[in-house]
C-alpha positions as CSV (number, residue, x, y, z in Angstrom):
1,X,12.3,-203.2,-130.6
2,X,15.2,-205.4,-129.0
3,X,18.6,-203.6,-130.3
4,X,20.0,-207.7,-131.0
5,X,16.3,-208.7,-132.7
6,X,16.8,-205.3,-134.8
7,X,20.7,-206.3,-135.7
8,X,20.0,-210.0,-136.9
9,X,17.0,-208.6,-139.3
10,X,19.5,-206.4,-140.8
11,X,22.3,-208.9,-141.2
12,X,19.6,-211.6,-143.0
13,X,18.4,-208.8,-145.5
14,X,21.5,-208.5,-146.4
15,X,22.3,-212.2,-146.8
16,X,18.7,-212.4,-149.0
17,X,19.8,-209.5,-150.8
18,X,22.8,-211.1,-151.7
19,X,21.1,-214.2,-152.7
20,X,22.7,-216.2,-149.6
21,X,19.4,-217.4,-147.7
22,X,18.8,-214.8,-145.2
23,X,15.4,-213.1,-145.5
24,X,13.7,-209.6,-146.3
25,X,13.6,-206.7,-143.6
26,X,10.1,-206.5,-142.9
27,X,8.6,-204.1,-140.7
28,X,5.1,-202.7,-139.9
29,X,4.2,-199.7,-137.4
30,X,7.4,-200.0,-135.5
31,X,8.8,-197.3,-133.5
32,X,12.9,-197.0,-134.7
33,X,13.2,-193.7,-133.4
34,X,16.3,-191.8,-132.4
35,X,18.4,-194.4,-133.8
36,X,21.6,-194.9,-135.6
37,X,21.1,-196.5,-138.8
38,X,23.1,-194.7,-141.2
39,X,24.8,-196.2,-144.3
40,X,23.1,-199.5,-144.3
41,X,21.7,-201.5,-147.6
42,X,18.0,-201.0,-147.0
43,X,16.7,-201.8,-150.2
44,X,14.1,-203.3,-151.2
45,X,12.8,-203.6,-147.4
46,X,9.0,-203.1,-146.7
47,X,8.4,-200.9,-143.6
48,X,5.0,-199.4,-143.7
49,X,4.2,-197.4,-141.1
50,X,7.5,-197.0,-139.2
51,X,8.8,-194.2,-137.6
52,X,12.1,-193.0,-137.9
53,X,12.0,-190.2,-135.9
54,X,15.1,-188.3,-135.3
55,X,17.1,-191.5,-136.5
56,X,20.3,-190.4,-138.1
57,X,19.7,-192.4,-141.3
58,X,22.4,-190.6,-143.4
59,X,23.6,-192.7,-146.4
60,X,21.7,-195.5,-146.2
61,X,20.4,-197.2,-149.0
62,X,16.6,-197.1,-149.4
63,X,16.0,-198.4,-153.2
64,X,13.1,-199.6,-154.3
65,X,11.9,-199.9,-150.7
66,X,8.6,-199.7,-149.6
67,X,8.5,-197.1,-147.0
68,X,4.4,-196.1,-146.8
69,X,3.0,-193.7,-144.1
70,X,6.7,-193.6,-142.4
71,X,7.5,-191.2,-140.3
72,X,11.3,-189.4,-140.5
73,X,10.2,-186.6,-138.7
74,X,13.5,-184.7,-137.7
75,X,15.3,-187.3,-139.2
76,X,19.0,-187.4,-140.5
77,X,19.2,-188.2,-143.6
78,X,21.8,-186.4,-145.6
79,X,23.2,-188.5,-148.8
80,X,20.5,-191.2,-148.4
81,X,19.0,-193.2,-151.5
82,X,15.4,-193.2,-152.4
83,X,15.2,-194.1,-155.6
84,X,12.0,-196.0,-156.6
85,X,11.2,-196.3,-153.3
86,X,7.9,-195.7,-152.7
87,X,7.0,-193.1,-149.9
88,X,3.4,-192.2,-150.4
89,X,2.1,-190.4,-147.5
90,X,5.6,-190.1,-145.6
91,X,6.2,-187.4,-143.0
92,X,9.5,-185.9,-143.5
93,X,9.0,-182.6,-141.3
94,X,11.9,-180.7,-139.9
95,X,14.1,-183.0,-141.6
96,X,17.8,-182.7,-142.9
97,X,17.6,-184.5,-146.7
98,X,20.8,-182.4,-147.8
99,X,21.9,-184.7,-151.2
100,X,19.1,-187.0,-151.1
101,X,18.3,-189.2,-154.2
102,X,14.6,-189.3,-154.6
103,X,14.9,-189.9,-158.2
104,X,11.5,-192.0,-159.7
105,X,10.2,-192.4,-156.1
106,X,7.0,-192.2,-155.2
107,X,5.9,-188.9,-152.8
108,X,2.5,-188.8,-153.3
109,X,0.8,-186.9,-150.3
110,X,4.2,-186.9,-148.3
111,X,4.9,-183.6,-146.0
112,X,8.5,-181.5,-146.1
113,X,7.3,-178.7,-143.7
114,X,10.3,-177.3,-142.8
115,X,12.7,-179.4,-144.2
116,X,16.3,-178.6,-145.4
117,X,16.2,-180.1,-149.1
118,X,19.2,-178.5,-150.2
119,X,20.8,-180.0,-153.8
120,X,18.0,-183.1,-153.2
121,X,17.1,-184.6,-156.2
122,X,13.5,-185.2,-157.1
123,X,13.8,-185.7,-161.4
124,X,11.4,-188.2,-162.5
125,X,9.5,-188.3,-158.9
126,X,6.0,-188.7,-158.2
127,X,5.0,-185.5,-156.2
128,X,0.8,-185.4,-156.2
129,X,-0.3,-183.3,-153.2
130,X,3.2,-183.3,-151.8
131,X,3.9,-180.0,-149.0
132,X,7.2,-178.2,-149.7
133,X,5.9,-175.0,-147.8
134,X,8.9,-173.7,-145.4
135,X,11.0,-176.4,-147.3
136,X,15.0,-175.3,-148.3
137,X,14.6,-176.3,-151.8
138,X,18.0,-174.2,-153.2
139,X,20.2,-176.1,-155.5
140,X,17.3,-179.0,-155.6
141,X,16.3,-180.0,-159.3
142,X,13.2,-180.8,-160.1
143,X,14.0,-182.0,-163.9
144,X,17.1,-182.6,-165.7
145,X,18.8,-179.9,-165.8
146,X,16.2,-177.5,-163.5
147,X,18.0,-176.3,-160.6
148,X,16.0,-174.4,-157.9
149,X,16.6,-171.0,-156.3
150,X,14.1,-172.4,-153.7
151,X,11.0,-170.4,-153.7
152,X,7.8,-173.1,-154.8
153,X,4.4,-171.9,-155.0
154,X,1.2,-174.5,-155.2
155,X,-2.4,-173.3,-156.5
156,X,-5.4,-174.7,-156.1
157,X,-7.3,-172.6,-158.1
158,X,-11.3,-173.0,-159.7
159,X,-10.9,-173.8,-162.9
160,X,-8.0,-176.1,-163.4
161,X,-8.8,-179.1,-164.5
162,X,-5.8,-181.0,-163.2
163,X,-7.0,-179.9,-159.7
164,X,-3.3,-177.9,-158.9
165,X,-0.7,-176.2,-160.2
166,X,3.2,-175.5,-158.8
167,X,5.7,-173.7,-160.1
168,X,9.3,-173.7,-159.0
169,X,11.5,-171.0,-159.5
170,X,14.6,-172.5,-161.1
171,X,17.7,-171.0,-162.6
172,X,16.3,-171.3,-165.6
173,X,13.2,-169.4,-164.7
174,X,10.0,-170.9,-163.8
175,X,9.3,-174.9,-164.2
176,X,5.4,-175.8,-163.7
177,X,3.8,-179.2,-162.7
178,X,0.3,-179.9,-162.9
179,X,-1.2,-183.6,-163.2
180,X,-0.7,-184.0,-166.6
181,X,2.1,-181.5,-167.8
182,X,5.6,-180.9,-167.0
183,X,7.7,-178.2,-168.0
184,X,8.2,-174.6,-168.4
185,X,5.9,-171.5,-169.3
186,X,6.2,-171.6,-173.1
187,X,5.6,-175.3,-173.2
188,X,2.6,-174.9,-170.4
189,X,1.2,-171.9,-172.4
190,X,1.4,-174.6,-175.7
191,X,-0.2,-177.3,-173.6
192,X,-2.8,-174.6,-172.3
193,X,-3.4,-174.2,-176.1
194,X,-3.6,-177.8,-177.4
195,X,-6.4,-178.8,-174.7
196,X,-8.5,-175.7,-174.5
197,X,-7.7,-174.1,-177.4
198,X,-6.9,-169.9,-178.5
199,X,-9.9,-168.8,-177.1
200,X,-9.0,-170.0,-173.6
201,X,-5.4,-169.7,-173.5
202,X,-5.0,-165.9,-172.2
203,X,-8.0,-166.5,-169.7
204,X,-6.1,-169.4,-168.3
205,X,-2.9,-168.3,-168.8
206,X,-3.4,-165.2,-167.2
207,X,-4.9,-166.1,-164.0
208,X,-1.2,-168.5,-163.6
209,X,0.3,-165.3,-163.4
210,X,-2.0,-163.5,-161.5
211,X,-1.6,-166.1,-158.8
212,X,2.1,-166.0,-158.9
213,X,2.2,-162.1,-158.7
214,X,0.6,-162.6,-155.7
215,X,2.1,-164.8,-153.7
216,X,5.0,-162.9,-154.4
């Protein structure tokens, strides 16, 4: 994509965004690779299917964008703002998300493999079927007030009805997500109660810990 094209698209989303004519960034399967594009205003852009790959994207401004199936593989992307933006199916491997704001984003499905997620913020984010594994999640939180260590484990396990479990070691001990509960492991042995009831409680219960035991 011409560097001049790319300039003037940036300089009439901002003009829209300020309510000055202009109009919205939008993008779709565009290669934006090694890049600088950091500290922009990118919100509320639409780029589905864009790849950022090993842009330097640090402190820009991705609210409420709509960032689907993008790539920011390898990326730079320290301080950057994700809030409410939705990035469903997103590739973030090998990336460096030190200080990102992903608060009430959507992740759904999105990959982290070896990403450095260090003091990130995820509290009120959608993560269904999101990877973490070789993630650095330490100083991350999860919920307010939840503050990871870094070690995250993710079961799928017969018998679950919510078809996963993860559990985050936190400074305040372990916080577990499933589809339908958040929380730690009173509150998920309480919730364990309330929709199976006593009888299945320590069969279900137990087999949480079991699985954590062992991946340990």
């Amino acid at each position: 994509m011409a560097a001049k094209n790319l300039s003037q698209m940036l300089n009439d989303h901002v003009d829209w965004l300020n309510q000055v004519g202009g109009e919205q960034f939008t993008l779709s399967d565009k290669d934006l690779s090694w890049l600088t594009l950091s500290e922009l205003n990118m919100s509320r852009s639409i780029m589905i299917g864009v790849n950022f790959e090993s842009s330097d994207l640090s402190s820009t401004n991705f609210y409420k964008a709509d960032l689907t199936e993008s790539t920011f593989k390898k990326g730079i992307l320290s301080k950057a703002n994700f809030r409410e933006a939705n990035l469903t199916a997103c590739d973030f491997r090998s990336a460096s998300l030190k200080g990102v704001n992903f608060r009430d984003s959507i992740l759904d499905g999105s990959i982290f493999y070896g990403a450095d997620l260090s003091e990130a913020d995820f509290q009120g984010a959608s993560l269904m079927g999101v990877s973490f594994q070789g993630a650095k999640l330490f100083g991350a939180s999860i919920a307010e007030g939840w503050v990871l260590t870094g070690r995250y484990y993710q079961i799928n396990k017969p018998g679950y009805d919510d078809g996963f479990v993860e559990i985050y070691e936190t400074l305040r001990g372990w916080y577990i997500r499933t589809a339908e509960f958040e929380g730690d492991v009173r509150q998920f042995s309480m919730f364990i109660r309330r929709k199976y009831g006593q009888s299945d409680l320590e069969k279900r219960y137990q087999n949480l810990v079991d699985a954590i035991c062992k991946d340990e």
